[in-house]
C-alpha positions in Angstrom: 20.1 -13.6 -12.9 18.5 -10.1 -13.9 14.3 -10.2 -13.7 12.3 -10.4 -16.6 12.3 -7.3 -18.5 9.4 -4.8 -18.2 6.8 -4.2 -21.2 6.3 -0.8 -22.4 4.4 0.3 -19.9 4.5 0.3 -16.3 2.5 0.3 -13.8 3.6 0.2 -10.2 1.0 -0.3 -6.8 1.7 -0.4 -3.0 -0.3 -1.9 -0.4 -1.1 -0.2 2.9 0.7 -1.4 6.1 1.9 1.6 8.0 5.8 1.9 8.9 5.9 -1.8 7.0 6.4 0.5 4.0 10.2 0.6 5.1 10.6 -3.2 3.7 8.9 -2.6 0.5 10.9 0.8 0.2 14.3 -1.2 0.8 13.0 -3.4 -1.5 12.5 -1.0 -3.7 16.3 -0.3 -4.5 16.9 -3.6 -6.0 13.9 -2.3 -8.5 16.3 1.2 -9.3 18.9 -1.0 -9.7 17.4 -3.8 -12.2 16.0 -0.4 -14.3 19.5 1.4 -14.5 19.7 3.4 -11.3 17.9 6.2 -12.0 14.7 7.1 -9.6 12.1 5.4 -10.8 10.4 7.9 -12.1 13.0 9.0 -14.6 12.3 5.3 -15.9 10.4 6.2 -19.6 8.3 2.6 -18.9 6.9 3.4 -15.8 3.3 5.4 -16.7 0.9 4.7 -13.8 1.8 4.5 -9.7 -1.2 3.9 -7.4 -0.8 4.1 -3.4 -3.1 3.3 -0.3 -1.9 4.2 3.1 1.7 4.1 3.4 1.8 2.9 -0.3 0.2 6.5 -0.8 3.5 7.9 1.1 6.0 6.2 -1.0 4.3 6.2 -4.4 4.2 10.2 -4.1 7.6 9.7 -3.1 8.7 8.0 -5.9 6.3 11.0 -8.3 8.9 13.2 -6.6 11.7 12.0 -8.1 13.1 10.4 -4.9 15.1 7.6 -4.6 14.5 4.8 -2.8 17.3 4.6 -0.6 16.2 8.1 0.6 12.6 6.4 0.8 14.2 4.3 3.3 15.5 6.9 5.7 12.3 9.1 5.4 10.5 6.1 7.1 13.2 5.5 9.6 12.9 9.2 10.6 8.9 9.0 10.4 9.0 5.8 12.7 10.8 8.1 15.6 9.1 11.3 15.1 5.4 10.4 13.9 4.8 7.4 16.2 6.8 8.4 19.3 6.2 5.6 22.4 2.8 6.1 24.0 3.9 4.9 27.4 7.2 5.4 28.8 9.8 3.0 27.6 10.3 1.3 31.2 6.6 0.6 31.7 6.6 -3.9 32.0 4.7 -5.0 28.7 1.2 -5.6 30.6 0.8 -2.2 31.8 1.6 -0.8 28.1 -0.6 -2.7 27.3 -3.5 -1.4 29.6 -2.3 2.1 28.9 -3.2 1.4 25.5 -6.3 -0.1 25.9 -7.4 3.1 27.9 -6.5 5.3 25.2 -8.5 3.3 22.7 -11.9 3.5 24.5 -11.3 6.7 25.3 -10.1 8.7 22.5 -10.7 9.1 18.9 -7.6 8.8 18.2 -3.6 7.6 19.8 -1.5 10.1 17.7 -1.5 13.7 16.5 -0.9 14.1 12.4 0.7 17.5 13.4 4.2 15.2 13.2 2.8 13.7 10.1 1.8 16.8 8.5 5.7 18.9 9.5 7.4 15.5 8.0 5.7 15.7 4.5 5.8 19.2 4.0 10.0 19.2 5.1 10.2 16.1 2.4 7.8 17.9 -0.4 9.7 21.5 0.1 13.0 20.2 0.0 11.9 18.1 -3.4 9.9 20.0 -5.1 10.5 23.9 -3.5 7.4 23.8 -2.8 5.9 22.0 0.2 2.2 22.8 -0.7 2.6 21.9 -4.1 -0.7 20.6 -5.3 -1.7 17.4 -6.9 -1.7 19.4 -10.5 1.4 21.0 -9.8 2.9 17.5 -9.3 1.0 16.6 -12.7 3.0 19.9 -14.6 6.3 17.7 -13.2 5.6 14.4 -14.5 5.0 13.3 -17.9 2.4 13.9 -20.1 1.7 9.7 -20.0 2.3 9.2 -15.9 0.1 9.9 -13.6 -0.2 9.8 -9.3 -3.1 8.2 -7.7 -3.9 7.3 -4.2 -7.1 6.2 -2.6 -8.8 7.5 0.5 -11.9 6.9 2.2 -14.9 9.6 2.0 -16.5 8.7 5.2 -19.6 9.7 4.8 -20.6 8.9 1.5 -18.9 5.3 2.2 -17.0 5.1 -0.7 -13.3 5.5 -1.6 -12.2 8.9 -3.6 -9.4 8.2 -6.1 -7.3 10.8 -6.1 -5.6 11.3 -9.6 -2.7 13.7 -10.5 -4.4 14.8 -13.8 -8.0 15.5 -12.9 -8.8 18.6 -12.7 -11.4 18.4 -10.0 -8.3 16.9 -7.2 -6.0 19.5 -8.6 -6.7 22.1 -5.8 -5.5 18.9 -3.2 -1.9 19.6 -1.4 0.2 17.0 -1.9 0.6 16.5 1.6 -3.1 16.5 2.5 -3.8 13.7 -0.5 -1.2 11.7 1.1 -2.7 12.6 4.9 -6.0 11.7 3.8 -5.1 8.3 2.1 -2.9 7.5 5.5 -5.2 8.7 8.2 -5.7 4.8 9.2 -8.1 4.5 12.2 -7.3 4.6 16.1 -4.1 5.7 15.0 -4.6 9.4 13.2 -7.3 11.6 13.2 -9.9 11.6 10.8 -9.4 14.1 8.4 -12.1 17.2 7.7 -11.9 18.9 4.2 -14.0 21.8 2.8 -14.9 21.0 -0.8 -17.4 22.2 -3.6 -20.3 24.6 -2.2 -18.5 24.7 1.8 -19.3 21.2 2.2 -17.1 19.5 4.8 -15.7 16.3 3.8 -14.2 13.6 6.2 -11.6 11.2 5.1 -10.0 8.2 6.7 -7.0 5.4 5.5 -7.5 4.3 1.8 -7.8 0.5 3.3 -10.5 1.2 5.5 -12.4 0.7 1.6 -12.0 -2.4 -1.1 -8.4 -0.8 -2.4 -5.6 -1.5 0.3 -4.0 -3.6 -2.4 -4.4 -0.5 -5.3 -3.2 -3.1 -7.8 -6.4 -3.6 -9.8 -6.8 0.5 -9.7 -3.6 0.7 -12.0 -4.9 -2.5 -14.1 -7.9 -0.8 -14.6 -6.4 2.5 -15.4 -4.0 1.0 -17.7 -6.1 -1.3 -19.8 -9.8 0.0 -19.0 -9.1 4.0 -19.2 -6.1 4.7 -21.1 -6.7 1.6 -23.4 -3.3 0.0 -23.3 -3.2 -4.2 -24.8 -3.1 -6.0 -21.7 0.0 -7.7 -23.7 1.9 -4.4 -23.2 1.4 -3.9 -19.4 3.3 -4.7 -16.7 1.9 -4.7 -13.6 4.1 -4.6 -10.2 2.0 -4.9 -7.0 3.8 -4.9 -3.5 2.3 -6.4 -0.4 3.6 -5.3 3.1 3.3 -8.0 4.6 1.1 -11.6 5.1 0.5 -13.9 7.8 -0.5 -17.7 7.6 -3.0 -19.2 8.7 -1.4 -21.2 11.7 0.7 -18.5 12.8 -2.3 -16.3 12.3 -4.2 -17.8 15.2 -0.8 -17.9 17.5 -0.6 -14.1 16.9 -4.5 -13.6 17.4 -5.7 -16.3 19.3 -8.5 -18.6 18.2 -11.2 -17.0 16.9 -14.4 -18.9 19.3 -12.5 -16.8 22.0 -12.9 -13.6 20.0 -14.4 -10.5 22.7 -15.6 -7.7 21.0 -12.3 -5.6 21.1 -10.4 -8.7 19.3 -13.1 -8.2 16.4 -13.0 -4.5 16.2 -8.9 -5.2 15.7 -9.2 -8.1 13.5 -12.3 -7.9 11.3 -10.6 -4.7 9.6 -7.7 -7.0 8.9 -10.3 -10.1 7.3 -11.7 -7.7 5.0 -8.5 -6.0 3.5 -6.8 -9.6 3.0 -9.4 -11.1 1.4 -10.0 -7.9 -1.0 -6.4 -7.9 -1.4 -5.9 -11.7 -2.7 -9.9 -11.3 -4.9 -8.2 -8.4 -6.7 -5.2 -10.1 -7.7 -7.1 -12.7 -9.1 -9.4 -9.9 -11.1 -6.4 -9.1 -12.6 -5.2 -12.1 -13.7 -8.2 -13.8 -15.1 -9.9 -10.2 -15.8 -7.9 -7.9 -17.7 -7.3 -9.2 -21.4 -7.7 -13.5 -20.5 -3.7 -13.3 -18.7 -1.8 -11.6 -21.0 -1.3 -8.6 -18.6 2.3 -9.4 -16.8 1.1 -9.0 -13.4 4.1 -9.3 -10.4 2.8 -9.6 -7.1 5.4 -9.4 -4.2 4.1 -10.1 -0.8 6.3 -11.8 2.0 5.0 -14.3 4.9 5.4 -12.9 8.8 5.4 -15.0 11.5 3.8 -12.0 13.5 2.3 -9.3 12.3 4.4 -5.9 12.6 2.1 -3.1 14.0 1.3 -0.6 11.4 2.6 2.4 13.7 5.6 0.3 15.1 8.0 2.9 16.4 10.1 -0.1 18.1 13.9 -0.8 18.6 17.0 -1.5 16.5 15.5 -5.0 16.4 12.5 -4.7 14.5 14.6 -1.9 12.1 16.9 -4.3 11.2 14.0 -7.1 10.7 12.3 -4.8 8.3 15.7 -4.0 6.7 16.4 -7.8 6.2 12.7 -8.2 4.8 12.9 -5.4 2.1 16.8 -6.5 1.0 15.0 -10.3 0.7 11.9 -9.1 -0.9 14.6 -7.3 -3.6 16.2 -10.6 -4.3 12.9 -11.7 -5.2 12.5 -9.1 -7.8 15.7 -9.9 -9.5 15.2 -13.3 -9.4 11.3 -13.2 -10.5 10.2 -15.0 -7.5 6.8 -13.6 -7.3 2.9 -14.5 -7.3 0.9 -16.7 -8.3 3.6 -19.5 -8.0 3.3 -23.0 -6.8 5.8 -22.3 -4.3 4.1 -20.8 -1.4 7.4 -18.7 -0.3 6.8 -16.5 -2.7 2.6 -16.7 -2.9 2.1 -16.3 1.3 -1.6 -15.4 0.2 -2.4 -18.4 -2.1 -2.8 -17.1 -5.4 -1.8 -19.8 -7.2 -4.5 -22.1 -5.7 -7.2 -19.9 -5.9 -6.7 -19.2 -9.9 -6.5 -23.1 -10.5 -10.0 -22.8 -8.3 -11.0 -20.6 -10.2 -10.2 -22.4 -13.7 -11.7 -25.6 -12.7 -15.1 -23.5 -11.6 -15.0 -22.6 -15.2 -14.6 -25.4 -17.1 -17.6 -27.0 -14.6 -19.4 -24.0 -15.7 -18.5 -24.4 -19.4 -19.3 -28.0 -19.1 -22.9 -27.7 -17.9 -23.8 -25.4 -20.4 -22.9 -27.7 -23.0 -25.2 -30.2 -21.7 
């Protein structure tokens, strides 16, 4: 069985979820292969591809014309040369632990983006020729109809920045330094400073610190809202990286009552990106032209969450492997959300449109009284 085919155009968005992006980059492949082989940008459907976080990384990936088996090995090499172990590999698992913890409370931050910064620029220059190619010399090398955007966070005017390929006013932007900025997730990476217009200095942190870690409704809105496409022409494809239940939730977390302050500041983060994440779905498909928009959301259950900068073992590479080459059945075989199975709708899509229906008809009922 081959998945449905696309409408005319295209538009493709990836979550945030650090070196997670490896499973939906695997996954990825099976998407190529469905659409011809070709990278997907060489596709003539897809128009619009929207990125937060690590979505950021491979989304500008994909702008680049890579493919995404190559994808796939640039996040292998990123999880050994970005995230290298904090502790020595021989500490027992309580003493990493404590090691961690010290570093937290006492730095701003557990990893340089100097390793970050030498692996984008070696991917952009060997792409492109250019490894500070800008965000409108990216725009000269894609279509006239696609366009790049990724989300960050401008700190202090608490609001998220998107960053589009054809605007003239993020031009100037690197390509690298978009990407930095819309990756630079908290704890993790340094915040990072920018001079912009009249020698202010900006600061920018991780696009999902703000309401788009799921970009999805940013290419909706793009699509339908700014470039006026008919909902009935628009494909949307959103990947998730990553969801975990309710019960095993709380066996990965513990139960909330117990929460100390350090279990909020590492879980409240997580409350506000999942419940933005499953509202905007549901934007989409009760918002944008009354359902007619194809909207494809692929999000897989975990039993535990994988850490965002997971450097790990050959284990968790070869669970991440067997989670992207699953999540790639999926898309051939259109198992996605909402569906009334909840294998393939972890986040409960599904049940909260029929909510939402029957809140409307109540609605429309009472006014008619």
């Amino acid at each position: 069985m081959s998945m449905t085919p696309l409408r005319t155009n295209v538009a493709l968005a990836i979550d945030g979820g650090g070196i997670k992006g490896l499973i939906v980059a695997q996954a990825l492949i099976a998407l190529e292969d469905e659409l011809g082989g070709e990278p997907l940008i060489k596709h003539p459907q897809l128009k619009i591809l929207a990125g937060t976080s690590t979505g950021a990384i491979i989304t500008a990936a994909i702008a680049m014309g890579m493919k995404a088996e190559d994808i796939t090995k640039m996040y292998i090499n990123m999880g050994q040369k970005v995230f290298p172990p904090l502790a020595p590999t021989w500490f027992p698992k309580p003493l990493e632990q404590a090691d961690e913890f010290m570093r937290i409370v006492t730095q701003p931050f557990l990893y340089s983006n100097e390793r970050l910064i030498d692996l984008l620029k070696t991917v952009i220059q060997q792409q492109t020729g250019n490894a500070d190619l800008t965000l409108a010399e990216l725009n000269q090398r894609l279509e006239p109809d696609q366009a790049l955007i990724l989300t960050a966070v401008h700190i202090t005017e608490r609001r998220t920045r998107f960053l589009k390929s054809y605007k003239e006013d993020n031009g100037d932007w690197k390509l690298w330094e978009a990407i930095l900025a819309s990756s630079s997730a908290p704890i993790a990476l340094p915040v990072w400073p920018r001079v912009e217009a009249g020698e202010k200095r900006a600061y920018y942190t991780d696009g999902g610190v703000g309401n788009y870690g799921n970009p999805a409704y940013v290419v909706a809105q793009e699509a339908v809202v700014f470039r006026g496409y008919a909902p009935e022409d628009v494909s949307v494809l959103s990947f998730g990286t990553g969801w975990v239940n309710g019960d095993n939730y709380e066996r990965a977390n513990g139960v909330p009552t117990g929460w100390h302050g350090l279990d909020w500041a590492r879980n409240a983060p997580n409350l506000l990106v999942g419940d933005t994440a499953r509202a905007q779905s549901l934007d989409i498909i009760e918002g944008f032209g009354n359902n007619k928009l194809d909207f494809r959301r692929f999000q897989f259950a975990l039993e535990t969450d994988i850490n965002a900068d997971a450097y790990g073992d050959d284990a968790t590479y070869a669970q991440m492997k067997k989670l992207g080459e699953e999540l790639g059945e999926r898309i051939r075989h259109d198992q996605f959300a909402p569906n009334a199975d909840p294998q393939y709708d972890p986040e409960g899509l599904y049940a909260s449109r029929m909510k939402y229906r029957e809140a409307k008809e109540i609605g429309k009922a009472q006014r008619l009284k």
